[in-house]
C-alpha positions in Angstrom: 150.7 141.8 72.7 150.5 145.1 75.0 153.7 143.9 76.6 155.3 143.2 73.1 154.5 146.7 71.8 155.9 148.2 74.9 159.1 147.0 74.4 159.5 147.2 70.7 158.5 150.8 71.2 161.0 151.3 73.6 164.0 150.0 71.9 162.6 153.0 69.3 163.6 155.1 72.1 160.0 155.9 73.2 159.0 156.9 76.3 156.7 153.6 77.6 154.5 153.6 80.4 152.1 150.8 81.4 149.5 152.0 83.7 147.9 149.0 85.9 144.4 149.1 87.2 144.1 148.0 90.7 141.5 149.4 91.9 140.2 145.6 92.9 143.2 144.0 93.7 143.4 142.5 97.2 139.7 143.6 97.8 138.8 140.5 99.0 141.3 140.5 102.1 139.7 144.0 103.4 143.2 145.5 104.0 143.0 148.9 104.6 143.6 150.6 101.4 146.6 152.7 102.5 148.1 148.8 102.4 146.6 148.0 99.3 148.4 150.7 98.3 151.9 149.4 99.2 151.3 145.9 98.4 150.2 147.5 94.5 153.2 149.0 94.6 155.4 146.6 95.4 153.7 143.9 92.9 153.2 146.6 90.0 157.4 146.7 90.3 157.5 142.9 90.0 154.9 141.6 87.5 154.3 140.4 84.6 156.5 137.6 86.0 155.9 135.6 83.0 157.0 137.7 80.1 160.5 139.8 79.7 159.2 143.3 80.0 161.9 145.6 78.9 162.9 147.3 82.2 162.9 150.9 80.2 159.1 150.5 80.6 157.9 152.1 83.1 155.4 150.9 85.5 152.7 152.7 87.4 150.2 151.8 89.7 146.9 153.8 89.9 146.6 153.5 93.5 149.2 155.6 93.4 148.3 158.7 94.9 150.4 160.8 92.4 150.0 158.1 89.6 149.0 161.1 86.9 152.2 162.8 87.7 154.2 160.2 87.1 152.4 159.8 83.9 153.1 163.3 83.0 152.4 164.9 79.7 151.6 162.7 77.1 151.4 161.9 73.1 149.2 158.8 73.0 148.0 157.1 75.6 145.9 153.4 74.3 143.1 152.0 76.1 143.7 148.0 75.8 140.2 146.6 77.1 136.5 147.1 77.4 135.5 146.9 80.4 138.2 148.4 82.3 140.6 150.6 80.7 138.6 152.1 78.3 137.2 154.3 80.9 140.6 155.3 82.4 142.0 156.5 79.1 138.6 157.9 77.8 137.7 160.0 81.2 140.8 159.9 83.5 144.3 160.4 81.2 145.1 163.3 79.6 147.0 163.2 76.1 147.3 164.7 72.4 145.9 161.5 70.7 143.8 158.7 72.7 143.6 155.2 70.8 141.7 152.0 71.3 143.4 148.7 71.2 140.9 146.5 70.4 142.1 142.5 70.7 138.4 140.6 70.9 134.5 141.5 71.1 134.5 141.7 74.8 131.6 140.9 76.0 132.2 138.3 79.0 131.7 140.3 81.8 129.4 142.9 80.2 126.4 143.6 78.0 127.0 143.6 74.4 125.7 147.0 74.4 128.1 148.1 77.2 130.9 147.2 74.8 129.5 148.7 71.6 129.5 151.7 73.5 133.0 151.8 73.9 133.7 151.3 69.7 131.5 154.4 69.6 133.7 156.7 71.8 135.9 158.4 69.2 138.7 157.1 70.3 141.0 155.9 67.4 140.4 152.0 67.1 142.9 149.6 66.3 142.1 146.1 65.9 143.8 142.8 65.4 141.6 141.1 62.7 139.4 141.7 59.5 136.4 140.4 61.6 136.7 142.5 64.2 137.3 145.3 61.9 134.1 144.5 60.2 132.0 144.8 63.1 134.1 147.9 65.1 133.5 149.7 62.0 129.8 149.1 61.5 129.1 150.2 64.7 131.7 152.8 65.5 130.2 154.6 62.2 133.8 155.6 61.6 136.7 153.0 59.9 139.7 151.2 62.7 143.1 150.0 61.4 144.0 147.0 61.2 147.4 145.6 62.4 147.4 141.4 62.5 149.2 140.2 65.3 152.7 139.4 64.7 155.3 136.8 66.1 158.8 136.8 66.4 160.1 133.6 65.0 163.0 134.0 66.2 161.9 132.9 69.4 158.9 130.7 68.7 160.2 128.5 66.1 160.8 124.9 65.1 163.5 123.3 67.4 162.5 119.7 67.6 161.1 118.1 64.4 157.9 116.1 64.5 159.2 113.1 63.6 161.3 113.4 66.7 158.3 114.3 68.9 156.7 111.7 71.5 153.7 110.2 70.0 150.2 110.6 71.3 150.8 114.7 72.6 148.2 117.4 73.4 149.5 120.8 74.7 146.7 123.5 75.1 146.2 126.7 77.0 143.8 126.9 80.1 141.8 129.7 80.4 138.4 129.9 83.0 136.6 132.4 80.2 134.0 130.3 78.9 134.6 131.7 75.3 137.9 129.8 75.6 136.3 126.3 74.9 137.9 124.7 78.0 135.1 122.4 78.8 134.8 120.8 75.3 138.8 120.9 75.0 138.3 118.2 78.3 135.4 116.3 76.6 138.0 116.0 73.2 140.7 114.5 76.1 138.9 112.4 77.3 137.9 110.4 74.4 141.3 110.3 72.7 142.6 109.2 76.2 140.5 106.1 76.0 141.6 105.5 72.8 145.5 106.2 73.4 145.9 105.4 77.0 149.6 106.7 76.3 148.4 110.0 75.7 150.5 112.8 77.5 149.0 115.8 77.8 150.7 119.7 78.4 148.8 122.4 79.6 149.9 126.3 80.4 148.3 129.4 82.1 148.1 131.7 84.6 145.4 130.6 86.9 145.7 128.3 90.0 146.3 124.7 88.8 142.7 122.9 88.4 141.8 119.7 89.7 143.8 117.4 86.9 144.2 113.6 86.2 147.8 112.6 86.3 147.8 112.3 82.7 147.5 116.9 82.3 150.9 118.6 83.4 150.0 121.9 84.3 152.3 124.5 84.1 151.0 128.1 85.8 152.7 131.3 84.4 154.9 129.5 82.1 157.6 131.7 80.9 157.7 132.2 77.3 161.1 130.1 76.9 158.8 127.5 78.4 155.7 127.4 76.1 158.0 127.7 73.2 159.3 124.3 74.7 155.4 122.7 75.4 154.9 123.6 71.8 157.9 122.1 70.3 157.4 119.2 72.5 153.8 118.5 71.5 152.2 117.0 68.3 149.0 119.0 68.5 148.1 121.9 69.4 144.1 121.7 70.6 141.9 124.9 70.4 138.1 124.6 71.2 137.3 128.1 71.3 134.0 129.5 71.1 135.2 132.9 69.9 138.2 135.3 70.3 139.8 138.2 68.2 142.6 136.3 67.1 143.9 133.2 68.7 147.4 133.8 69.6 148.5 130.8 71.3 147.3 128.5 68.2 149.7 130.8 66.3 152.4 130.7 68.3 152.2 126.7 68.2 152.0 126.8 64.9 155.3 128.7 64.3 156.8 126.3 66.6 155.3 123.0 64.6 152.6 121.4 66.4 149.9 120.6 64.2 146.9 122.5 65.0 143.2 120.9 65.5 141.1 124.5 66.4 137.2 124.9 66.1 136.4 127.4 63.1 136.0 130.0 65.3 136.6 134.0 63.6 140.0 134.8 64.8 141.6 131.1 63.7 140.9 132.3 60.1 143.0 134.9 60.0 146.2 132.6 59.6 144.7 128.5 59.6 143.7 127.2 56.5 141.9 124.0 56.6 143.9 120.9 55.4 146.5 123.3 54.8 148.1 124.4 58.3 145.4 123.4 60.4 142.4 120.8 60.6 139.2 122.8 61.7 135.8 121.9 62.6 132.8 123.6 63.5 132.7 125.4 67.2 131.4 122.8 69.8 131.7 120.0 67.5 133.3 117.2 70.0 133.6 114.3 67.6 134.6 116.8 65.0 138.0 117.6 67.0 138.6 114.3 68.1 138.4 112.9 64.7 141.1 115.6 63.8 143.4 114.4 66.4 143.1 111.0 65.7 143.8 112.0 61.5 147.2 113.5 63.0 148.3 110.6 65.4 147.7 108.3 62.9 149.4 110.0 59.3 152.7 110.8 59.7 152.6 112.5 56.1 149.8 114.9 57.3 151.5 115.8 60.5 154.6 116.8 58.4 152.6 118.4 55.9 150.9 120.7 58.8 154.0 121.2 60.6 156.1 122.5 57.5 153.2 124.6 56.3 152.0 126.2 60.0 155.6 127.4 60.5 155.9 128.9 56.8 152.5 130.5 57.5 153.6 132.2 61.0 156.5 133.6 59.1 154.1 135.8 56.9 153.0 138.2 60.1 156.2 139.6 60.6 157.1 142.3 63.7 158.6 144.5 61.1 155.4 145.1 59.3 153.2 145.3 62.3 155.6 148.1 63.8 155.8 149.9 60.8 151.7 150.1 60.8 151.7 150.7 64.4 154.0 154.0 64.0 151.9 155.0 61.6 149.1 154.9 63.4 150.6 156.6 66.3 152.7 159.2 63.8 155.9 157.9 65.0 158.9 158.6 62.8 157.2 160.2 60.1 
């Protein structure tokens, strides 16, 4: 979503810069850091290698010595996570207005009071769902905006219909944060494999390819051309998060038809609606998500039914509307 702003902000004709942390990068190698400095460099220039960042954005590196500089003066300048970034923007970075980007309750890496602490900055918080805004705003004493992720459905959208997908196909995300769900999403696989030994299974991300049966395609760094493809080539979509902000990647199927089977977590409600667009079950609830998956192989009326009314449902969280809140917000063309 950082990456998204960025270039719809540029093609406002803003001036964009995205400022990468490295601090840690290549730490475990014990260069010397005047060549962790080049290598930073060199890979700030190339990455993210997975999504089409605008090249008007600019990229800096702060292991660059004059990384500030290069930053020059400033408007707005957003902090995008808790445990890193918050800091930068809150005690580093100069700039009229300083905002808070907040995409999830961060707590996997620090204490829950670590990251209520950052809510209670001052910083002007933005957040991506009603939940979150609930509980920013209790603690922060003060009230955040709210500006629903958005897709562009122009790109992930419906190319292949279902009744022209293979039967018996899972594609999900892997992720190695536990509140991602990936070690119930493997105990769903496994049972529906034994009960479909045809079962084909598509999974994307950007960490080194786990130790898979032949039956899991994994596909590191996908490009976003590419998971638009895994979704469209998939009849479900499986989610067995714990908890997360929002849930982007169930969305995004969604928009592009796979039928999704997600645990109830917070951020799924803000756009799946039980036997609507989506068949949810309680978090950790194994048999509950295998039972879904099974409902979806087996009735082709409820796969169409899911499929025509996920896609109509993505089409309500336009960029248009998002942008226009987030100028607002940042009192951009006003």
């Amino acid at each position: 979503m950082v990456f998204e702003y960025a270039n719809r902000l540029v093609n406002e004709g803003c001036d964009v810069y995205i400022l990468f942390l490295n601090g840690e990068t290549f730490q475990k190698y014990h260069l010397p850091l005047f060549i962790r400095r080049i290598l930073c460099n060199i890979f700030t220039k190339i990455e993210p290698r997975w999504f089409n960042l605008d090249r008007r954005v600019k990229k800096v590196s702060n292991l660059d010595y004059n990384y500030k500089n290069k930053l020059g003066k400033l408007n707005a300048v957003i902090a995008t996570s808790a445990e890193k970034t918050v800091k930068e923007v809150y005690s580093n970075l100069n700039a009229e207005k300083k905002y808070y980007f907040i995409q999830g309750y961060e707590d996997w890496n620090v204490s829950k009071e670590f990251v209520n602490n950052t809510f209670k900055l001052g910083l002007n918080n933005i957040v991506i769902s009603k939940w979150l805004k609930e509980k920013v705003d209790s603690i922060s004493g003060k009230p955040s905006v709210l500006i629903p992720n958005a897709l562009d459905t122009e790109i992930y959208k419906k190319k292949i219909a279902m009744s022209k997908r293979e039967s018996h196909t899972i594609a999900l995300l892997y992720h190695e944060e536990k509140n991602k769900g990936l070690a119930n999403a493997f105990k769903v696989l496994k049972v529906i494999k034994e009960k479909y030994p045809d079962l084909k299974v598509k999974m994307f991300g950007q960490f080194p390819e786990p130790n898979l049966p032949k039956w899991i395609k994994y596909y590191r760094n996908a490009s976003q051309a590419e998971t638009v493809n895994i979704y469209n080539s998939s009849q479900v979509f499986l989610c067995s998060t714990i908890e997360e902000g929002f849930g982007l990647t169930g969305f995004e199927a969604m928009a592009c038809g796979s039928c999704l089977v997600s645990t109830n977590y917070k951020g799924v409600r803000e756009y799946a609606i039980d036997g609507y667009n989506a068949l949810l079950s309680p978090v950790g609830d194994i048999k509950g998500q295998v039972d879904n998956v099974v409902r979806i192989f087996e009735d082709p009326l409820l796969r169409e039914k899911l499929s025509i009314n996920g896609v109509n449902s993505a089409k309500e969280h336009s960029w248009s509307e998002a942008m226009k809140r987030f100028n607002k917000v940042l009192c951009i063309n006003q």
